[in-house]
N, C-alpha and C positions, 0 to 999 in steps of 0.2 A: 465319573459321570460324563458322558457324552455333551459334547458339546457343539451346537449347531449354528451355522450361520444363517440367517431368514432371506427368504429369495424375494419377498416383500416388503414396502413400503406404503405407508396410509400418511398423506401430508394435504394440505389445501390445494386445491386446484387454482387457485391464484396466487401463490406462490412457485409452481413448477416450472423446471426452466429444461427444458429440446434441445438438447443437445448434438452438434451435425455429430457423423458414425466414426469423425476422424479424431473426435475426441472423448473417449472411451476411459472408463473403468476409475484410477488412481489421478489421471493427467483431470477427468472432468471434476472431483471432487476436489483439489486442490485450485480450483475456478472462484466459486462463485463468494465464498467468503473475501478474498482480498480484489475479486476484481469490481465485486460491486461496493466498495467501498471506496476504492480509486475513482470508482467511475461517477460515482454518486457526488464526490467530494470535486474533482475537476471538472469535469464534464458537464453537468447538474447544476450546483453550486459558484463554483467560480468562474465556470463561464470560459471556460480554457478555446483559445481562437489560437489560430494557425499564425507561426511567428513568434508566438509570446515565448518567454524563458518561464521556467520551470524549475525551483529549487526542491528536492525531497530529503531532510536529513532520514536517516537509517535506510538506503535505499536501497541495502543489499538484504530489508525484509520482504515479506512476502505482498506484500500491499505497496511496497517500493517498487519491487521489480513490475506491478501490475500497473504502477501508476505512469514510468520508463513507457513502458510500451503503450498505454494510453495517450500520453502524451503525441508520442511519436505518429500515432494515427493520426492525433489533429493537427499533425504537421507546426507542433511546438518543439523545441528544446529542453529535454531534461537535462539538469546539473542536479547532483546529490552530494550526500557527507556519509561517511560512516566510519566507526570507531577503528576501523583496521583497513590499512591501504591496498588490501589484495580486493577487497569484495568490491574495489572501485574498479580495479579494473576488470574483475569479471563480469560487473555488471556491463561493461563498457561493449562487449558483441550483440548484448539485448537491448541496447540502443542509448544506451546512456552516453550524451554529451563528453561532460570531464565530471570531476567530484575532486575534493579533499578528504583526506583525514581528518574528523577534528573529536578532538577532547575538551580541551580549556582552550586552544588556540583561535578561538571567534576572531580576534583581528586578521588571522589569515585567511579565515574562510571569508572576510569581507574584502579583503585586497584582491581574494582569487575571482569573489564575484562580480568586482569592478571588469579585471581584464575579462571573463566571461560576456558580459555584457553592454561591453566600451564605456561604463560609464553610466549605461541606463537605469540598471538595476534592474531585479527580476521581478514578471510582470506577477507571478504566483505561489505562494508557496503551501505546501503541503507538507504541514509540520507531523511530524506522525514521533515524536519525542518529548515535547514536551520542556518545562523548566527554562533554563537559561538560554535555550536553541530560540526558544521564540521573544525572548528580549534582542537577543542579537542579530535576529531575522529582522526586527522595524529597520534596522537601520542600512541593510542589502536592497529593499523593495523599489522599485520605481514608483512615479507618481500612478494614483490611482489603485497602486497595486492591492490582492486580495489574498489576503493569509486563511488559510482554513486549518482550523487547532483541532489534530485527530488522534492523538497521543499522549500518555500522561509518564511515561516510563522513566524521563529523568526529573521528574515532579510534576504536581497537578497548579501551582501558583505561577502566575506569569508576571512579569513587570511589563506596564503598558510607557510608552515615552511619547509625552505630549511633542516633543520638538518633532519625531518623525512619523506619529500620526495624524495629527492636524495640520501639519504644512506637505504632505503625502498624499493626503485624502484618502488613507487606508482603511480598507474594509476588514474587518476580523471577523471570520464566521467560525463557533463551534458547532460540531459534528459528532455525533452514533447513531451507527444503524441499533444498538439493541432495544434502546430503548423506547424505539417508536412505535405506534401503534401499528394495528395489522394493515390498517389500510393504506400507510404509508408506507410500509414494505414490502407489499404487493404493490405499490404504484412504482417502486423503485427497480422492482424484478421486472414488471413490464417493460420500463424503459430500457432496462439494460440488455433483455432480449430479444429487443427490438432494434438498438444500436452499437450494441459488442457482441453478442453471439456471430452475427453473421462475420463477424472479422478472424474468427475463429476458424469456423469453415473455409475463409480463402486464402489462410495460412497466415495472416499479419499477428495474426496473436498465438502467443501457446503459454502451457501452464508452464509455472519453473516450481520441479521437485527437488527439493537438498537432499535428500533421504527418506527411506520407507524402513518401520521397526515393526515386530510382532507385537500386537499388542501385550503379552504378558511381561513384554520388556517397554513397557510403555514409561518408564522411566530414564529411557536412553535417550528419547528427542528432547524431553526435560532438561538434559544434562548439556545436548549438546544445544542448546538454547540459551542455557547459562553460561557456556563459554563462548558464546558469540562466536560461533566457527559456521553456523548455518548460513545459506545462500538460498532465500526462497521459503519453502514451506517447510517441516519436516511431517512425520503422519503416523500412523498408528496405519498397521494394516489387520479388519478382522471386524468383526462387531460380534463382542459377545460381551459375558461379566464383566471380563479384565478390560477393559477397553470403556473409560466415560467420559464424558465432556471432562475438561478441566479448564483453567483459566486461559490458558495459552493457546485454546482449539485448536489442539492436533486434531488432524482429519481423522476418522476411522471410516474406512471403504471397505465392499466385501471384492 
């Protein structure tokens, strides 16, 4: 049986996002899911000012490396963690500050983020992990600081610490885009291209792809997803049968 790709799409017109001609095809499909959630989450929400420090654990994902360059627009500081010490320093040419490795070693990732921040402590965090990251995040934060909880991947329960939330005056907001209504995610597409697209076009921002698979082997960004060796997106290229949403929203582009 022949199998066809569709040269059309039928979506809401207020959800569409114009994209400049410099970002085409596989690079603009791997956009808008992790940058509008970076964007939405720092920018939006926390209120990210020029100056402030920026922690992201897993920041060698694809909403890490979106929230890196976002930051760096508003002329903040990103510092991240991730489970393996190379994707610290690749992320490190896409603008990322310093980072650690961490696994179970939370006390270093707080020692690391004293010398990071002389002592201040970081003004924001973008948790995008989840479980034990965000108990041992209260106690990295500066005063006032705002944690935004976007990940549940090393668990969905948190432990809250009265000592460094209420003598902090720490904000904690939770975040998803899925599940908001349409007109909140049309109102979030409008802002975002209306204040990161154009950064697109004058080169401050670009997509990061780890790898592009066929989709009938749509089981390989699965895998290497599992083994934590991705740097950014991975993607499904194709739209046909073999190729569906899964949990992990690999991209599929024609």
């Amino acid at each position: 049986m022949e199998q066809r790709t569709p040269n059309n799409l039928v979506t809401y017109e207020n959800c569409w996002l114009k994209f400049p001609p410099t970002l085409t095809g596989r690079k603009a499909a791997a956009v808008p899911e992790v940058f509008i959630t970076a964007h939405d989450a720092l920018w939006t929400q926390a209120n990210l000012r020029p100056g402030e420090t920026v922690l992201i654990p897993a920041v060698g994902s694809g909403v890490g490396l979106a929230a890196v360059q976002l930051a760096r627009a508003k002329q903040a500081v990103p510092y991240g963690t991730s489970r393996t010490a190379d994707k610290i320093e690749q992320a490190k040419p896409i603008g990322l500050e310093d980072g650690l490795a961490v696994r179970d070693n939370f006390d270093d990732l707080h020692a690391a983020a004293e010398k990071w921040t002389a002592g201040k402590g970081i003004n924001v965090l973008l948790d995008l992990v989840g479980g034990p990251y965000v108990k041992a995040s209260q106690k990295l934060m500066a005063h006032k600081g705002r944690m935004i909880l976007v990940g549940t991947i090393a668990g969905g329960s948190y432990e809250l610490d009265a000592r460094y939330m209420l003598s902090k005056r720490l904000q904690v907001r939770g975040t998803v885009l899925r599940s908001r209504s349409f007109n909140e995610k049309a109102a979030a597409t409008h802002l975002f291209a209306a204040e990161v697209v154009p950064l697109f076009a004058d080169g401050a921002l670009h997509a990061n792809i780890d790898s592009v698979f066929p989709c009938p082997k749509s089981a390989r960004p699965t895998s290497a997803w599992n083994r934590m060796r991705h740097l950014g997106r991975c993607g499904g290229d194709g739209i046909d049968g073999s190729c569906k949403y899964n949990p992990f929203s690999f991209l599929c582009v024609s």
